[in-house]
TIKOLSE-872633 format. One record per residue: x, y, z of N, C-alpha, C in turn; chain; residue in one letter. Coordinates in pm, 1 decimal. Atoms other than C-alpha are relative to their C-alpha. Layout:
<recs>
REC        n_u        n_v        n_w       ca_u       ca_v       ca_w        c_u        c_v        c_w   chain   resn
REC          X          Y          Z          X          Y          Z          X          Y          Z       A      A
...
</recs>
This chain:
<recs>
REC        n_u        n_v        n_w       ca_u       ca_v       ca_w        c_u        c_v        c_w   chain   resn
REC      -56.9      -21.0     -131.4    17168.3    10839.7    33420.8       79.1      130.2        2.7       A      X
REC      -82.3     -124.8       29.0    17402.0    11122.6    33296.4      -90.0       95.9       14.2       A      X
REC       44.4     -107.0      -10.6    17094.5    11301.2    33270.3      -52.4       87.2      202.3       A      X
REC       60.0       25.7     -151.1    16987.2    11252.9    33675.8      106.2       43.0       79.0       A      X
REC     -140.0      -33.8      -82.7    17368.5    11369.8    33772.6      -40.7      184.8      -51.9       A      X
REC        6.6     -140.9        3.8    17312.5    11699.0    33560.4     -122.4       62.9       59.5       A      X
REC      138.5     -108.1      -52.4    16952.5    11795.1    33701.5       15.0        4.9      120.8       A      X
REC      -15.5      -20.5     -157.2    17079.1    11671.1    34072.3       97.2      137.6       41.7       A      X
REC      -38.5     -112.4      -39.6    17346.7    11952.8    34001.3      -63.0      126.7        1.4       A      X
REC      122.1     -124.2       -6.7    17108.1    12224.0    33859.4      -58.5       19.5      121.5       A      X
REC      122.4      -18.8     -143.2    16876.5    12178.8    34170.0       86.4       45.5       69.2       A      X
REC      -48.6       13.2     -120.9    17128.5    12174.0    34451.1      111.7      124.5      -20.5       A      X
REC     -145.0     -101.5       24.3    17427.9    12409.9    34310.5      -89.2       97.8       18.0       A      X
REC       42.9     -124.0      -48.8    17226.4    12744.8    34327.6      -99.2       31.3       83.6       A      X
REC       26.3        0.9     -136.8    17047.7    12683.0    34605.5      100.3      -32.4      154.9       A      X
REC      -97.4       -1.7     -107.6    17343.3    12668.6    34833.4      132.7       92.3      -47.9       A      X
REC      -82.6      -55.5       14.4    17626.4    12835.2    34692.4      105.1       46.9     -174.2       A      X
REC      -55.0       24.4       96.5    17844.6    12941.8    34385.3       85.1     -130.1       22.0       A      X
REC      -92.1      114.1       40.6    18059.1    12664.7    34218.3      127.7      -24.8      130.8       A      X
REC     -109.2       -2.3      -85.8    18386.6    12751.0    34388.5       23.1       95.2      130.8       A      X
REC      -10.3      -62.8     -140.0    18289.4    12910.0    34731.2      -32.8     -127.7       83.5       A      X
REC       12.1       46.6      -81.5    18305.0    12806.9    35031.5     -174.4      -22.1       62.2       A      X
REC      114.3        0.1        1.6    17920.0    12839.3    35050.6      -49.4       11.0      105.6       A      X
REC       30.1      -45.7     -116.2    17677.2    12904.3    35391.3       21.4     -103.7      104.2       A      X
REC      -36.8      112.4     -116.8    17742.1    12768.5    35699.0     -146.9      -43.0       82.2       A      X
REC      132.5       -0.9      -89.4    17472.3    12634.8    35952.8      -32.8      116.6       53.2       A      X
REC       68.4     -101.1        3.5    17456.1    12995.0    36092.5      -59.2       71.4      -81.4       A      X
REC       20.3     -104.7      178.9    17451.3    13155.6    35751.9     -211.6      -41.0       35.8       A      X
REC      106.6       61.3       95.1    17119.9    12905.2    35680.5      -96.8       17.0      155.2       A      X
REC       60.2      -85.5     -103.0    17006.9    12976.3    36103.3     -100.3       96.8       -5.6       A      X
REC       40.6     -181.0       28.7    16974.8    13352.5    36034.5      -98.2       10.4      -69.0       A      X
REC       60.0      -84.2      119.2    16851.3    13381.7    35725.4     -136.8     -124.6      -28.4       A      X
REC       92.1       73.4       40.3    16639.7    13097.4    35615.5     -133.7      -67.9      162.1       A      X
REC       29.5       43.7     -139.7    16598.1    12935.7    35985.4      -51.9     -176.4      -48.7       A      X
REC       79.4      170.0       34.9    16517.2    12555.1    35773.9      101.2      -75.3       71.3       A      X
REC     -106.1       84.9       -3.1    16644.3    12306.7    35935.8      -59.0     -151.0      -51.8       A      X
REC        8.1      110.4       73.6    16703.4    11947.0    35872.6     -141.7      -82.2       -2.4       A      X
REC      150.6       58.5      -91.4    16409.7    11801.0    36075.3     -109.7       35.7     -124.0       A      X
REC      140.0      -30.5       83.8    16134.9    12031.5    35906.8       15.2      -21.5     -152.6       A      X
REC       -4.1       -4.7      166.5    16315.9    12050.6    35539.2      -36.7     -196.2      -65.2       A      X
REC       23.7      153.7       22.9    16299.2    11601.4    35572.8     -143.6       15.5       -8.7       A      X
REC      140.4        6.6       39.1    15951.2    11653.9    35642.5      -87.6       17.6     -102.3       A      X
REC       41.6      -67.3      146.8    15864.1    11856.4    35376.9       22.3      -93.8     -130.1       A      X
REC      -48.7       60.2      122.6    16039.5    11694.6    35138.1      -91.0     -145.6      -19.9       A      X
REC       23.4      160.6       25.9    15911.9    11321.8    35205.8     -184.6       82.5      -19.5       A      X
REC      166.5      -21.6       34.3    15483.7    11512.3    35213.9       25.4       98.6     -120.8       A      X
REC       19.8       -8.1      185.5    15597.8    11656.3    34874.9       18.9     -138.7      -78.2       A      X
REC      -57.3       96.5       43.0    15711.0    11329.7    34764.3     -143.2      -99.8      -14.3       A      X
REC      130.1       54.8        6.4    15385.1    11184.9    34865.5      -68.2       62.3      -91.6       A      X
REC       95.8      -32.4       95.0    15182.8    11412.2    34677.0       30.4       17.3     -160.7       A      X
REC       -8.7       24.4      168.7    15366.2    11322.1    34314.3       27.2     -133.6       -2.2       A      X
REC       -8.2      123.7       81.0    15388.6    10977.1    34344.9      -81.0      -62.7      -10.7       A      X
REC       83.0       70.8       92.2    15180.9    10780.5    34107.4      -32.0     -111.2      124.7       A      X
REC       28.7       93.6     -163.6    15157.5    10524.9    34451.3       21.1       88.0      121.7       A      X
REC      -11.8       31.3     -151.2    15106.6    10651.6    34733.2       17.1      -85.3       87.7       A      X
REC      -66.6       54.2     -133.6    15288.7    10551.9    34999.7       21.5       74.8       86.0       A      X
REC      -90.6      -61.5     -107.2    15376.5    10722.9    35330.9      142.3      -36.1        6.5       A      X
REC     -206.4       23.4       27.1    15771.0    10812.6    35307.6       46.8       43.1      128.8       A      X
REC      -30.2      -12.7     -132.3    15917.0    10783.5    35680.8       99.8      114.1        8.4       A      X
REC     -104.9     -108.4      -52.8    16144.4    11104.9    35790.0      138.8     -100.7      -30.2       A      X
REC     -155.8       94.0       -1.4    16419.3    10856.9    35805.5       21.5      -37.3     -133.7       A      X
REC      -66.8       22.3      140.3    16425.3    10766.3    35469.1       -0.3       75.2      -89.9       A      X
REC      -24.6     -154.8       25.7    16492.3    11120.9    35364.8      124.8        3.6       12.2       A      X
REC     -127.8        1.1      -19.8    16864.0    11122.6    35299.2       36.5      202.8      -15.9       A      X
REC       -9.6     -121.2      -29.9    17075.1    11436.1    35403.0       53.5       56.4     -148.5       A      X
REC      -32.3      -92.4      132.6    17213.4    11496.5    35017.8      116.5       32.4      -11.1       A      X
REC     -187.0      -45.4       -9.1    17531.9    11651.0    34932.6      -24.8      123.1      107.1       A      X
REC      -29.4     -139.6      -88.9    17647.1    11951.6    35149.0      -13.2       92.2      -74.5       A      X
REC       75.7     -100.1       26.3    17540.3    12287.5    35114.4      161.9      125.8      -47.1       A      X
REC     -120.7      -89.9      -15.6    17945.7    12387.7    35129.3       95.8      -48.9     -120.5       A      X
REC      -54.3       14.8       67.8    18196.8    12338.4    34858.7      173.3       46.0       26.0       A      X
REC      -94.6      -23.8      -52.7    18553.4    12279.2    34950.0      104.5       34.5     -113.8       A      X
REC      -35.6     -117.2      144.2    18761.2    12534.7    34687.6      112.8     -118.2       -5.0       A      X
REC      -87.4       90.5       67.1    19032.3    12308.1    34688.3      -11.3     -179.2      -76.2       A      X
REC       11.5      128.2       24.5    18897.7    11962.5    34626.0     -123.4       21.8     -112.9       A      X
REC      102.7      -30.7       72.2    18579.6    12096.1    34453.0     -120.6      -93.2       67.8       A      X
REC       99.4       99.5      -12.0    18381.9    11842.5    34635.8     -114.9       37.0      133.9       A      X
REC       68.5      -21.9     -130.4    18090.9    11889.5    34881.9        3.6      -49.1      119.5       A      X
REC        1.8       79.3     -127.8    18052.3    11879.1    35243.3     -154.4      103.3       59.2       A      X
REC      112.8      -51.8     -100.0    17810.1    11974.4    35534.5       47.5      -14.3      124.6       A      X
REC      112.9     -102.5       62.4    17652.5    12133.0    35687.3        3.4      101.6      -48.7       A      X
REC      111.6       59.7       22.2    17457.9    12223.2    35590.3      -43.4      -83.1      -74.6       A      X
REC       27.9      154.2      120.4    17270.8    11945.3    35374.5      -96.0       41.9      -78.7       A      X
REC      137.4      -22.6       92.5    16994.0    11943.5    35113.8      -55.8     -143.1       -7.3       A      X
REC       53.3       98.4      -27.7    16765.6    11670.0    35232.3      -93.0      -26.4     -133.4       A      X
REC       47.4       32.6      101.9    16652.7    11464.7    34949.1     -122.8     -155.2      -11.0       A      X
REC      -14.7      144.1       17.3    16413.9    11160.0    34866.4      -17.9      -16.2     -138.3       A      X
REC      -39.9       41.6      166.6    16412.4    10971.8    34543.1      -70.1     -179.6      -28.0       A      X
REC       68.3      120.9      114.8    16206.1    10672.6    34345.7       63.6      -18.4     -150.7       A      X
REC      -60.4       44.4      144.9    16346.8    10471.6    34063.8     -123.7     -106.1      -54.0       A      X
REC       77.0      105.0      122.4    16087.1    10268.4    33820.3       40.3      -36.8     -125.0       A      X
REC      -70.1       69.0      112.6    16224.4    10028.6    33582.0      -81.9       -0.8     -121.5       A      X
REC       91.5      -10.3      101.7    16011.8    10075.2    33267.1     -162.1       20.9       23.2       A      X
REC      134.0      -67.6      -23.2    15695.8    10223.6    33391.5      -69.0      -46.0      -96.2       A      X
REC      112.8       21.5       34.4    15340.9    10159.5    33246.3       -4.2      179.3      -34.2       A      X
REC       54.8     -115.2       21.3    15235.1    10515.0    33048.9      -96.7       30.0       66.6       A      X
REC      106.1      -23.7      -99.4    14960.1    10516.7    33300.8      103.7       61.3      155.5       A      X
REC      -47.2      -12.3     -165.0    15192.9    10543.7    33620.9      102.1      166.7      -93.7       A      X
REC      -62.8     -138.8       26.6    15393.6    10827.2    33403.9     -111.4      107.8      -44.8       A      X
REC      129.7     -161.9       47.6    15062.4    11048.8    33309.0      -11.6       15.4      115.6       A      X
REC       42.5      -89.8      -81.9    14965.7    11047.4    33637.6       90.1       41.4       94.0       A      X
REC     -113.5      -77.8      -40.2    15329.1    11135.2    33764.4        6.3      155.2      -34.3       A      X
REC      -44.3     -121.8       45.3    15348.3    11446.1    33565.6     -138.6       52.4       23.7       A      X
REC      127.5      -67.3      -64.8    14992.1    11528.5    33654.6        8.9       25.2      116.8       A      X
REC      -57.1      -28.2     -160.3    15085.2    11520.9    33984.3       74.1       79.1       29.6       A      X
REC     -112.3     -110.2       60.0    15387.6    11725.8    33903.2      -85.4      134.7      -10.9       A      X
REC       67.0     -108.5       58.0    15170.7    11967.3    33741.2      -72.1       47.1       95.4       A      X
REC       99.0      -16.1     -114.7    14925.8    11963.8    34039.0       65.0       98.5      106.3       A      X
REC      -46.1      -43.1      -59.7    15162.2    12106.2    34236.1       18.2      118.8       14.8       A      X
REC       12.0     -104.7       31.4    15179.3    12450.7    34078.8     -143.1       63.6      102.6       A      X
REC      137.0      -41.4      -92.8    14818.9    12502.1    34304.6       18.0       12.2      151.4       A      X
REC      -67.9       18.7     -142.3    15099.5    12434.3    34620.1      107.7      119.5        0.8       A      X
REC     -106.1      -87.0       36.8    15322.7    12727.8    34472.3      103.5       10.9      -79.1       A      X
REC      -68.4       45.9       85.2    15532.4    12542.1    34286.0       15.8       41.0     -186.2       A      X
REC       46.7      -21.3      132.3    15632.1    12652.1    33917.5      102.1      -75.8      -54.6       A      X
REC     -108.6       37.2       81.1    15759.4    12482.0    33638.5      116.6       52.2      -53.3       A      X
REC     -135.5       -8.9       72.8    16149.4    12504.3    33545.1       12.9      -14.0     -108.1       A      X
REC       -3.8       15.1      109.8    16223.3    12628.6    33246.6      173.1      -37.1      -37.1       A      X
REC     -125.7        1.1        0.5    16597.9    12529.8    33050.7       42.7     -100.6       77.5       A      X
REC     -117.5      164.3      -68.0    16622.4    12158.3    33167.8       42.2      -50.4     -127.7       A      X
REC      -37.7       71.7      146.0    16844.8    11978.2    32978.7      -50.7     -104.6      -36.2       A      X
REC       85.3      127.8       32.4    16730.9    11680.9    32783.1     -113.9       31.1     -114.3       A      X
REC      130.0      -24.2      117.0    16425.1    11684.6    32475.9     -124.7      -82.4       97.3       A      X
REC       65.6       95.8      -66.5    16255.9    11443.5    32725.8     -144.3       81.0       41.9       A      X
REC       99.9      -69.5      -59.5    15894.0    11598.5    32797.4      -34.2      -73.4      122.7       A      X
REC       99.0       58.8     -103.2    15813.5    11323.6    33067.9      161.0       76.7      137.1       A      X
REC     -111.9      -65.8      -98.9    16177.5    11564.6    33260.3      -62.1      103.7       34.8       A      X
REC       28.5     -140.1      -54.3    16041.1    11816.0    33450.3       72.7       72.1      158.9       A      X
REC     -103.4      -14.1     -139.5    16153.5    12030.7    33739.0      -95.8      133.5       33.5       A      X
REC       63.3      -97.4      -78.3    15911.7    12237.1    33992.4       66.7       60.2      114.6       A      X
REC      -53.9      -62.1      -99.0    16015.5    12460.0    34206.7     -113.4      126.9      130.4       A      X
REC       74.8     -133.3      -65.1    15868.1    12688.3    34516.2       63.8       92.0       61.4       A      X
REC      -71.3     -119.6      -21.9    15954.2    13014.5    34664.9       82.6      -19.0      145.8       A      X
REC      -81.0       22.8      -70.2    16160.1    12848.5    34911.0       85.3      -65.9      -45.0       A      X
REC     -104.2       47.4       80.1    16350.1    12656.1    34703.8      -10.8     -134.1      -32.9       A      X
REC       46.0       77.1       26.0    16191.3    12359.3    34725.6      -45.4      -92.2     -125.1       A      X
REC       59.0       22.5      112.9    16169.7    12138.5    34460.3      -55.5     -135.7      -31.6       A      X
REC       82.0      150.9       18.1    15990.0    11795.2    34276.0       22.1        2.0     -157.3       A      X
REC      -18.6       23.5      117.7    16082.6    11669.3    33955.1       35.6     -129.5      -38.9       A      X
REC        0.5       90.7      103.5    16063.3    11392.2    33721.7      124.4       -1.2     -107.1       A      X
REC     -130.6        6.8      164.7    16349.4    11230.8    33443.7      -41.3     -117.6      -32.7       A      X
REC       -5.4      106.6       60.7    16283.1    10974.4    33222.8      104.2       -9.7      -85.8       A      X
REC     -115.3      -43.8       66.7    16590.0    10865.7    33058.6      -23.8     -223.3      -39.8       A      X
REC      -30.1      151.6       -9.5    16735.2    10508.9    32885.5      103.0      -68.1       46.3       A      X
REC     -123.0       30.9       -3.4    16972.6    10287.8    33025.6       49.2      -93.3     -112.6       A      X
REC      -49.7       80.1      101.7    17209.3    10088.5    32868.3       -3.8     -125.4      -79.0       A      X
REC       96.1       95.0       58.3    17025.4     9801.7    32820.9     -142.7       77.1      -82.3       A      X
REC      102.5      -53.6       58.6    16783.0    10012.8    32661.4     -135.7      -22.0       63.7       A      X
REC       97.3       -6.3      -98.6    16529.3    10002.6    32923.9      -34.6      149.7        6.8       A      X
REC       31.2     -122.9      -21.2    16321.1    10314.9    33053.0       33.9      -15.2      164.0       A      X
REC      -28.3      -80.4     -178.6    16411.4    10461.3    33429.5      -71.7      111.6       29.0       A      X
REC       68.1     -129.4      -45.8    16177.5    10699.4    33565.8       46.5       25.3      122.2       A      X
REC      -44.7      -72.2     -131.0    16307.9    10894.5    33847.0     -105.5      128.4       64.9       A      X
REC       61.3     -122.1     -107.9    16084.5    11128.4    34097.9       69.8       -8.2      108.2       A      X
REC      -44.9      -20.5     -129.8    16220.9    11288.8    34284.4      -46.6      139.9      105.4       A      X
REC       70.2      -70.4      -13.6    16164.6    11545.5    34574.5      152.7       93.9       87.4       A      X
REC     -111.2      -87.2      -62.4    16438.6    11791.5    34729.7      -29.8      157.7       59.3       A      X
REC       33.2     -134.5      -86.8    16507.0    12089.9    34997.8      130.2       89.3       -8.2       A      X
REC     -105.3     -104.1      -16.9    16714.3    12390.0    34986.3       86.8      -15.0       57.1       A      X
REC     -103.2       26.8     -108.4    16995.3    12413.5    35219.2      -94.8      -17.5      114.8       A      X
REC       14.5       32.4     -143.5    16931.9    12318.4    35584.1       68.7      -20.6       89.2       A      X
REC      -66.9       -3.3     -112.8    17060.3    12369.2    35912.2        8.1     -128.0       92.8       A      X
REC        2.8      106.4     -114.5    17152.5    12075.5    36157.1      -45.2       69.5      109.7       A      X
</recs>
């Protein structure tokens, strides 16, 4: 789980702002990017579809908005907006069949623009982390909990975004 807190920061911290700034505002992300929440949910949930080992259709609505895109210098803690719309799958000890064709799927993605992240933490090969030239990203963690169980996590996430 420790590992699923440090890769949610990797992803989301330099795609919105340094550590201790105040980071972009909804115009900032307006101007320059023009994503907003609407299209970045979309995105996110028809990437989400195309790495999970089940397909399922993932409704706009169950696309959460994420932490904020802003970082308040005195508390250190995030707000919004803007947001980084996220969704996310948990599997309690997976079948090696539903994790090959996760990371194949993963991998597949590179043919959508997407490249693999290099410098994740973890030895874990089934952890990966894709990214595209919007900032967009899809990545996998397999980790144990404390019952010594396996947790596979896919997940699929969007840059900053404008309300």
């Amino acid at each position: 789980m420790r590992r699923l807190v440090v890769i949610c920061a990797i992803l989301v911290m330099p795609a919105c702002s340094a550590f201790v700034d105040d980071g972009p505002s909804n115009d900032t992300i307006k101007s320059s990017t023009g994503l907003m929440v609407t299209e970045a949910s979309q995105i996110v949930a028809d990437n989400f579809e195309l790495i999970s080992p089940n397909p399922h259709p993932v409704e706009v609505g169950a696309v959460r908005l994420g932490n904020g895109c802003r970082t308040d210098p005195n508390t250190l803690k995030s707000y919004g907006p803007p947001y980084t719309p996220h969704y996310q799958e948990v599997v309690l000890n997976p079948s090696p069949e539903y994790i090959e064709t996760a990371l194949a799927n993963l991998e597949a993605m590179t043919a959508r623009g997407f490249t693999r992240q290099e410098g994740i933490p973890g030895d874990d090969p089934a952890s990966r982390v894709y990214r595209d030239s919007r900032g967009f990203a899809v990545y996998s963690i397999r980790d144990k909990t404390v019952r010594g169980e396996v947790e596979f996590t896919l997940f699929s996430s969007s840059p900053c975004a404008a309300e």
